[in-house]
Residue, then its C-alpha position, 0 to 999 in steps of 0.5 A: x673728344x668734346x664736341x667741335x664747331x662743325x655746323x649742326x649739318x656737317x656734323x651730323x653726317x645721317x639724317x634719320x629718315x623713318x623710324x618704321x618701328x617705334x621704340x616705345x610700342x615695343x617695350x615689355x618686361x624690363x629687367x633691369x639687369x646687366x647682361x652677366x653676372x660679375x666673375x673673375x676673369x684674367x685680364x687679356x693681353x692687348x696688341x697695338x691698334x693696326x692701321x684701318x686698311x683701304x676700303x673695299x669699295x669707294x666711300x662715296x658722299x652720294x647719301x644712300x641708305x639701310x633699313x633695319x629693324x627696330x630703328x626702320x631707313x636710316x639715311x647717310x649722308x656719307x659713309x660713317x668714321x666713328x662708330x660706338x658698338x654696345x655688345x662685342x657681337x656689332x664690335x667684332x662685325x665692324x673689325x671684320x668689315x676693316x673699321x677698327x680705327x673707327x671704334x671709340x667705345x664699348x659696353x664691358x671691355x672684358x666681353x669684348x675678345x680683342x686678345x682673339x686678333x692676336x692670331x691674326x697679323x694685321x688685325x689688332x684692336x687696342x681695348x685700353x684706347x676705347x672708352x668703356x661705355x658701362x660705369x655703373x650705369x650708362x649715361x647720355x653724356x658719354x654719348x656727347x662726349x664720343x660725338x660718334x657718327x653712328x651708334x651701333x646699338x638697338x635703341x630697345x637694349x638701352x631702354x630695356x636694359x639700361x633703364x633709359x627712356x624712349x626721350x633719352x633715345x630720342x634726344x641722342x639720335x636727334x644731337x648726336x647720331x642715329x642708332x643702328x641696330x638689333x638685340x641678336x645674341x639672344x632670343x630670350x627678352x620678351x620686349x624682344x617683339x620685333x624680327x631678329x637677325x642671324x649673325x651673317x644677316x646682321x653682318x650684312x646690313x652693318x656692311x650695307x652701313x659701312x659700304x663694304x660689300x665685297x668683304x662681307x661677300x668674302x667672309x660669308x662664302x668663307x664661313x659657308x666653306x668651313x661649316x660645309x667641312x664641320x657638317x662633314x666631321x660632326x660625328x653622327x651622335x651628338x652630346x646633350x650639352x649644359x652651357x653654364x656661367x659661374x657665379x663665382x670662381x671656383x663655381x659652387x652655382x652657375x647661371x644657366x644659358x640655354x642653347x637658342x637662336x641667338x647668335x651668343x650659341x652659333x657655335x653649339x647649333x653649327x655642332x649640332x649639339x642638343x640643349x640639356x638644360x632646355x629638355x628639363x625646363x630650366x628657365x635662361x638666365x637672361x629671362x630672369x631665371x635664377x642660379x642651379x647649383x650642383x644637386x640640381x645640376x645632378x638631377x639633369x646630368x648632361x652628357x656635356x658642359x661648357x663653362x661661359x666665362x668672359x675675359x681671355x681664359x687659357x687652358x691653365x686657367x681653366x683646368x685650375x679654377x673649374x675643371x679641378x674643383x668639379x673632378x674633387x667636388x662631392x657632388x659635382x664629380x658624381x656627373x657624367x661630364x666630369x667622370x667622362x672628361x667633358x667640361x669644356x670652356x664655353x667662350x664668351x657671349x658676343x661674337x661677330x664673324x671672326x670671334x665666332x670662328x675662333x669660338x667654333x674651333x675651340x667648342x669643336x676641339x672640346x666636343x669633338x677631340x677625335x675629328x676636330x682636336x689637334x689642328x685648327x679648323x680655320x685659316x688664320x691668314x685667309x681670315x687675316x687678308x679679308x679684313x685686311x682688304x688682300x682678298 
């Protein structure tokens, strides 16, 4: 959408009040990659964009304002309509809030699992409609172009990961809208020096944004009932589980991923599992580490793995294009976890509260067959009503 006439006052509908925390005292150790390595992945398919449901609470135009850190109190001068999230975890908190309609754009559509809402009946995201914000690079200009209320980004991911200058930041807050938000699906950057936020504590400031208290209040105590039940069935042994991304399909190496407290590994903390490739020193991915293959894989022989790949991935798939070719590989079937039918899908990267239930469910089903196989673990309709606003 080009940008309009709207007075630079009316346009602009936040004023950014303080920075509490500057962007450019944080920066060390840049990277400079992308956050995965390019896979295969089936293409998802997507249902037709629902019609955003009646706030829960009244859209006043009354300023108000959030502190987060790093970007410090962000002033609104009324509740944003447009919004560009980077990564799928922000993308998926603001859907659960009711603010679909409101989505212009994403990082990498294909790590965004839109094709999730398709078990719920009113909940849908239409992936072709969003602009998709990584082409090679990531521009300012696309930034003009969307001329989004907010931005729902950690302005420190665009420096340190997409090589953007605290000036580029600076310019876009200033021109277009603020940036609100923090780098939480893993705890592995070292320009990372700043306090991080659990799933739920970053929900509840995006609901502070969005003015949509009572749906983040529904949702967070209907995440506390179904850990409660998870906590009651997770057997009293637990597996010492590899999470793995292939670097090809069929994988010959995969890039490893240790379970820490980013909120890309809440489903494998909330099943208690242990992080096998930690106990051996094996350096995450995400902080430069490099590919294992499958000798070294061998050496660790964990009771578990659980293969990262994003996009929509069916059992079908799956069972074909890793399952299949570990069990008659030479080397790769000589581990505990194949011989032991332990290969599991490990989900996607990035999830906000519905992904991670739908992703919760799946790892339980995998871990767990004898208490969690064979039904779901959470209600589809409860989950659909509260995003919907039907509570």
């Amino acid at each position: 959408m080009a940008r309009d006439s709207r007075s630079e006052s009316t346009r602009r509908r936040f004023l950014e009040a303080s920075a509490a925390v500057g962007v450019g005292g944080l920066l060390a150790g840049c990277s400079g990659q992308t956050d995965e390595s390019s896979t295969p992945t089936e293409t998802a398919t997507e249902s037709p964009t629902e019609t955003q449901s009646t706030p829960t609470e009244t859209a006043a135009s009354t300023p108000y304002s959030v502190s987060m850190e790093p970007v410090g109190t962000v002033e609104f001068d009324a509740v944003p309509e447009t919004w560009v999230p980077y990564t799928a975890d922000w993308a998926d908190m603001g859907v659960a809030l009711g603010q679909s309609d409101g989505l212009e754009a994403i990082g990498v559509k294909a790590r965004f699992g839109t094709y999730l809402y398709d078990e719920l009946q009113d909940v849908s995201v239409d992936k072709s409609a969003l602009t998709e914000l990584w082409q090679g690079s990531t521009g300012k200009e696309v930034f003009y172009e969307l001329d989004a209320d907010v931005h729902v980004i950690d302005p420190n991911f665009m420096i340190n990961r997409l090589q953007w200058s605290q000036s580029d930041v600076d310019e876009v807050r200033e021109n277009v809208a603020p940036f609100f938000g923090n780098t939480i699906f893993s705890h592995v950057y070292g320009w990372h020096d700043y306090r991080y936020y659990s799933l739920y504590e970053a929900f509840e400031k995006l609901a502070e944004v969005f003015r949509e208290r009572e749906r983040y209040e529904a949702f967070a105590s209907y995440h506390d009932e179904v850990m409660a039940d998870v906590d009651a069935r997770v057997p009293s042994e637990t597996p010492d589980v590899a999470v793995l991304y292939p670097a090809s399909i069929p994988p010959e190496s995969f890039y490893p991923y240790l379970i820490g407290e980013g909120t890309q590994s809440k489903q494998w903390r909330d099943l208690q599992v242990g992080d096998a490739l930690a106990k051996h020193g094996v350096t995450d991915a995400q902080a430069g580490g490099g590919t294992i293959d499958y000798e070294t894989l061998l050496e660790i022989d964990p009771d578990a793995i659980a293969v990262r790949i994003q996009g929509e991935i069916t059992d079908e798939y799956f069972q074909k294009n890793v399952v299949s070719h570990l069990e008659n590989h030479d080397v790769a079937s000589q581990l505990s976890a194949v011989q032991n039918d332990r290969v599991i899908y490990g989900g996607l990267t990035y999830q906000g509260p519905i992904i991670h239930l739908f992703q919760l469910e799946r790892a339980a089903q995998g871990l767990y067959p004898d208490a969690f196989g064979g039904e779901q673990l959470f209600d589809r309709g409860r989950v659909n009503d509260i995003v919907t606003g039907s509570f």
